[in-house]
N, C-alpha and C positions, 0 to 999 in steps of 0.2 A: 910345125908339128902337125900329124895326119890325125883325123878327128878320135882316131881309136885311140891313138896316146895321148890325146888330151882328155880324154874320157877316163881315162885310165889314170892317166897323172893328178886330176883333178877329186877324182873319188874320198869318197871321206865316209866309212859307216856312220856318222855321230851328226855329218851336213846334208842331207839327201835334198833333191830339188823335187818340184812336183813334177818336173817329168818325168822325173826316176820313178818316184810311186806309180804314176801312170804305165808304163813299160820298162823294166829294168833290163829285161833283155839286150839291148845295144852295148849298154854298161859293161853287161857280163861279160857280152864277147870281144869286147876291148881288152877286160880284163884279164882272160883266158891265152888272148893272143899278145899282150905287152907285160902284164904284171901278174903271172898265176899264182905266183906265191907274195902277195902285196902287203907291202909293211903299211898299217894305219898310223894314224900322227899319233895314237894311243902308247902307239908299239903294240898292238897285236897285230896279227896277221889275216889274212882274208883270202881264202882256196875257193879256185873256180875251176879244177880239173876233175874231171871222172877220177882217174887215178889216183891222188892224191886225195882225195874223199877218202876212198876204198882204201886206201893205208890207214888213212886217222883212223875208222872206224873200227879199223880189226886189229888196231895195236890199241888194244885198251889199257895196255899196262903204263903206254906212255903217253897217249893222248886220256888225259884222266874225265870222268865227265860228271866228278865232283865239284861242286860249284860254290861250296862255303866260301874259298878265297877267291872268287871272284863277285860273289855276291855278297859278302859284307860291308864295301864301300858302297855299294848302291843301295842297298836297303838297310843298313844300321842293325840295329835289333828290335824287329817288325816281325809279326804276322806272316807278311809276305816274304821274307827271309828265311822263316820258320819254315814254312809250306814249302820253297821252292829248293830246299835243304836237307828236306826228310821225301819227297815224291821220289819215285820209281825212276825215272828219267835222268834226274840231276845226281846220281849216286852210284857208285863200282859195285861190284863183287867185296864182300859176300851178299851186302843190305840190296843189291840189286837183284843176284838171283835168288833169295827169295820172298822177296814180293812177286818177281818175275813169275815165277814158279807156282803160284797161287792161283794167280791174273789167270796165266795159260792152262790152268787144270778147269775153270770154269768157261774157257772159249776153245772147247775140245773142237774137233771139223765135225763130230754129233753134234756138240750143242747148239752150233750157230748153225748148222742145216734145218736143225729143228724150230730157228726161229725163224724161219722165211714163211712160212702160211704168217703170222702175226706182223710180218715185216710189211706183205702185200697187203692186205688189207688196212692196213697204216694210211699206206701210200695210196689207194683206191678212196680212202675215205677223204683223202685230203683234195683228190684230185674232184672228186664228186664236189665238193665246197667250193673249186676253182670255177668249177666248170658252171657254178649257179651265177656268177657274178662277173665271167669272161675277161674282165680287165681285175691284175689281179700282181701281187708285189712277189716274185720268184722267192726270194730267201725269206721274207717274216712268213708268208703262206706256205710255202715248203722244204725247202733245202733246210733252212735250221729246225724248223718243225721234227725233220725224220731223226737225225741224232740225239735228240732231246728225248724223246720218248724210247728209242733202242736203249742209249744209257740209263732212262729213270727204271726201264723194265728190267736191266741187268741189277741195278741196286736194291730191285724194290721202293721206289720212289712212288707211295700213291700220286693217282692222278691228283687229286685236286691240291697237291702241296708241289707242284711242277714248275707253277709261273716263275717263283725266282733266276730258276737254274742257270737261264741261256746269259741275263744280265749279268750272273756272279764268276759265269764263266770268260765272258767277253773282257771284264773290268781285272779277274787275274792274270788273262793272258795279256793282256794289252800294257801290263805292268812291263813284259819282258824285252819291249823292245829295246833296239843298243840306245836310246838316250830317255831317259822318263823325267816327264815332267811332274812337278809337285801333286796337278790334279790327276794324274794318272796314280802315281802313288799313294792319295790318298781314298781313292776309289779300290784300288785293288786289297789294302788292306783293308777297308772296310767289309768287301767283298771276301775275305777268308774269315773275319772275323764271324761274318751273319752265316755264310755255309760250316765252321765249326759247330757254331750252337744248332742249328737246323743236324749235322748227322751226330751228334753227343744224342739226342733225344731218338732222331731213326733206331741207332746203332744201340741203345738200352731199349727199345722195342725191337728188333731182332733178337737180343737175347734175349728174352721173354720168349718169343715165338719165331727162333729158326725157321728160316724156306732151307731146298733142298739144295745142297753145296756143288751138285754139280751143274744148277743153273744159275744161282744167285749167287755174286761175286760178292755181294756183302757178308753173306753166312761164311760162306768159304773163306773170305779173310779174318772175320774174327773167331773161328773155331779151327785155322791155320792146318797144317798137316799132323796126321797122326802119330809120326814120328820125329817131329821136328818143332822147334821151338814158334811159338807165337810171335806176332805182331804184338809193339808195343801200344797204347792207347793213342802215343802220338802219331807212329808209321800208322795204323789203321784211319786215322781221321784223315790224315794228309793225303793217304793214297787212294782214298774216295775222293778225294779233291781230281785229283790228277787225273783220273778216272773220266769224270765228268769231263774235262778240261780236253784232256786227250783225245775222245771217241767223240767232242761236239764243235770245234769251229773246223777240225780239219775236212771232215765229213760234211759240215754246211757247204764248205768253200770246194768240195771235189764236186757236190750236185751241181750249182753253184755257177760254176765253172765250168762244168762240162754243157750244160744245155746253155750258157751264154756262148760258149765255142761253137758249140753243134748248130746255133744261130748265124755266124759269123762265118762258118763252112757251110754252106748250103748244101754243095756236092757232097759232103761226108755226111750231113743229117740225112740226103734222100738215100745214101750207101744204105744206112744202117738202120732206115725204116723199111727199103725194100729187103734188108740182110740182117731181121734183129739177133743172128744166133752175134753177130759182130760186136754184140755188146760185152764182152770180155777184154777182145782187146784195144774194144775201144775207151773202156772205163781205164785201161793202164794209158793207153795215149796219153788221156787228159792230166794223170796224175803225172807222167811227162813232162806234156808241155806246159799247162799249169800247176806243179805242186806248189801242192795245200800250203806245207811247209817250206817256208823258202832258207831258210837258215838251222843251222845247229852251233855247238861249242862244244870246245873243248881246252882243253890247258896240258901243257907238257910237263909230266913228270922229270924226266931227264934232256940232255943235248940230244938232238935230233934232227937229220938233215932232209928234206922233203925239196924238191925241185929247185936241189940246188942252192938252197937256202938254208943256213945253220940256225936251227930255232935253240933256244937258251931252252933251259928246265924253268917250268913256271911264266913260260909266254901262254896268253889267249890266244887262242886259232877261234876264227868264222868258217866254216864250213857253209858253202852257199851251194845247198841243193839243185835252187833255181839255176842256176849256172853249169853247173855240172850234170846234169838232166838235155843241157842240149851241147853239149860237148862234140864236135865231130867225128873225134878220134874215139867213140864209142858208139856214136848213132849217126849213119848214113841221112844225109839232108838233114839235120837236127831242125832247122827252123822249120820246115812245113808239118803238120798237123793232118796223120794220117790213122783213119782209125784200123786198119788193116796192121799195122808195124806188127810185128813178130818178134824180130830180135831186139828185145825192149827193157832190159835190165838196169832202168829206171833206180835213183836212189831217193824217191818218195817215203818211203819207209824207211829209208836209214837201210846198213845191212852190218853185219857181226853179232854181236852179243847185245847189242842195241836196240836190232828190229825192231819197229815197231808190233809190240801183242796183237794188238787190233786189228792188225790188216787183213786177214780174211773176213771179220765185221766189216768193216770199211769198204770193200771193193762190193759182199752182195748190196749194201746199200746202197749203193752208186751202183751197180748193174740194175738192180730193182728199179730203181727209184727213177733212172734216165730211162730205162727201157719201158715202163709203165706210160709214164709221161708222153713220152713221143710217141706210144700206142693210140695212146686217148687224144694227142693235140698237136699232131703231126705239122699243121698250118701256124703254130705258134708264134709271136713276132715281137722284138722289141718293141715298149710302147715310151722311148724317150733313151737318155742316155744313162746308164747304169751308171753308179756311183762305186767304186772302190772302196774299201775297210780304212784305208789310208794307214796301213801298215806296214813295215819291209817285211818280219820275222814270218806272219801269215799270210797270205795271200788268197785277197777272197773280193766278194761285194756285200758291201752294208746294203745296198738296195737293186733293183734291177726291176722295173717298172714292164710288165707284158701283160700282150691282150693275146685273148685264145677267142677260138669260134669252134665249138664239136659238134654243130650243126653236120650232116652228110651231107657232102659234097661245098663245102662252105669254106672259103679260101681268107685268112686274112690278108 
């Protein structure tokens, strides 16, 4: 058997090795090329084609991306069952578009144009704190730092009530992986638990004192459309959950990401510090080669035949972004890491009725955010071996240890 079919033959969403967490990439293109439509010992299935993504996604009638019947054997009746039942995400038409519909009236292409002066001085102020102390931790000093504060300023999130956010965030999302252990589960429910009471109390001071609905996603969701029915107290709470959830590990892990890459390409960091307009396509490269988001779900409403393979009505499908991001038979040389690529129709964001809201948030912050940086600390350098999140679902680093020197003319 050739390594790619034992690769392949050997995979298991639910058994992963640490090498796999380390690079899953070989995996994927084993899988791509022996098994792209792969039965798991679950019996669900796991997609690693461009094309067969790009079906599940746009046939929403039959790939369902409600999640009740697959997340009641895993979460029982919890908190975290609740939450990940009623969010924007895990939910069809109608209860999807509109929430949908809300979200995107308050991330008009004005409103997030208007928040780039507030974006950069974010980012200048954090980097002025790096730069006092030279050696200095990538993700707690920055990458997580900038989504944390964009999302508490879309909620109305006072500063000094901030600190919980990023842990209560990490602790829901890290519930979602394909196997959860008891201490994960029991961290994530607590973690919906303490962020409900924390926005029951926000969300009764917003109603008291409304901000303006076409910048603040919390007024806009509970004073809903003018002609159209409300949010109920539960969709409202949960989908400030989702909110936070959504706009913060995937945006930690695209900074993240991309300036651990742009370390690891030497030739492409000195491209696009001698060429910073290249910071457009260079921030899609990254979500490319490393998305944020490595996985999606989905579940069949009816019989459905995808490469070849007859899926029953009410089988799990894996949807592996990560895999399907460097596909050949969509992107020319997929494994090398070019921040020049053009023809880049990336499925980072997901694409149908799905897309991710956020993504024009998300890419200026990761244009800002890498392009600021590499202005101020061009000589930038690992200072030891980055740590991993040690999760499949996101893909990120818990840690990333760097030293800077903005001295002129000062080389680390």
């Amino acid at each position: 058997m050739t390594d790619d079919a034992a690769l392949a033959d050997q995979f298991d969403l639910e058994s992963l090795t640490p090498e796999f967490y380390a690079d899953p990439y070989p995996t994927y293109r084993a899988l791509r090329q022996q098994a792209p439509v792969k039965r798991m010992r679950n019996g669900s299935y796991f997609l690693t084609r461009y094309d067969d993504l790009v079906t599940a996604y746009k046939a929403t009638r039959t790939f369902s991306s409600d999640k009740k019947r697959e997340f009641a054997p895993k979460y029982g009746a919890s908190l975290l069952y609740e939450h990940h039942t009623t969010s924007l995400v895990f939910n069809d038409p109608p209860a999807h578009t509109r929430v949908r519909r809300l979200i995107m009236g308050a991330l008009s292409p004005r409103a997030i144009a208007e928040m780039e002066p507030a974006l950069i001085a974010l980012v200048d102020g954090l980097l002025d704190r790096i730069a006092a102390k030279e050696r200095f931790e990538l993700i707690e000093d920055f990458a997580s730092a900038i989504p944390i504060e964009v999302i508490g300023n879309l909620l109305g999130v006072p500063h000094d009530e901030r600190g919980p956010l990023r842990d209560w965030s990490l602790a829901i999302l890290g519930a979602l992986e394909p196997v959860l252990t008891p201490e994960q589960f029991s961290r994530g429910n607590q973690a919906v638990g303490d962020m409900l009471t924390y926005l029951e109390t926000l969300v009764a001071r917003r109603r008291a004192a409304p901000g303006n609905p076409e910048r603040d996603v919390l007024t806009r969701l509970i004073q809903g459309e003018a002609d159209g029915e409300r949010l109920s107290e539960k969709e409202l709470l949960h989908n400030c959950i989702f909110l936070l959830n959504a706009g913060h590990e995937t945006t930690t892990n695209l900074i993240g990401n991309g300036l651990v890459l742009l370390c690891r390409h030497p030739g492409e960091r000195r491209r696009l510090i001698e060429a910073p307009g290249l910071i457009r396509t260079a921030v899609e490269e990254i979500l490319r080669y490393e998305s944020s988001n490595q996985l999606g779900n989905r579940m069949t409403t009816e019989p459905f035949e995808l490469g070849g393979v007859m899926l029953d009505a009410g089988t799990s499908v894996t949807l592996c972004i990560g895999a399907a991001n460097r596909d050949p038979a969509q992107f020319d040389d997929p494994e090398r890491f070019d921040i020049t690529r053009l023809a880049n129709r990336h499925l980072a964001f997901g694409t149908g009725a799905h897309q991710c809201a956020g993504m024009a948030l998300a890419r200026l912050e990761g244009a800002v955010a890498i392009s600021r940086f590499l202005a101020r600390f061009p000589n930038y350098q690992l200072d030891g071996a980055p740590v991993r999140g040690g999760r499949v679902r996101f893909r990120g680093f818990a840690s990333v240890p760097c030293v800077v020197d903005d001295r002129p003319g000062h080389n680390n």
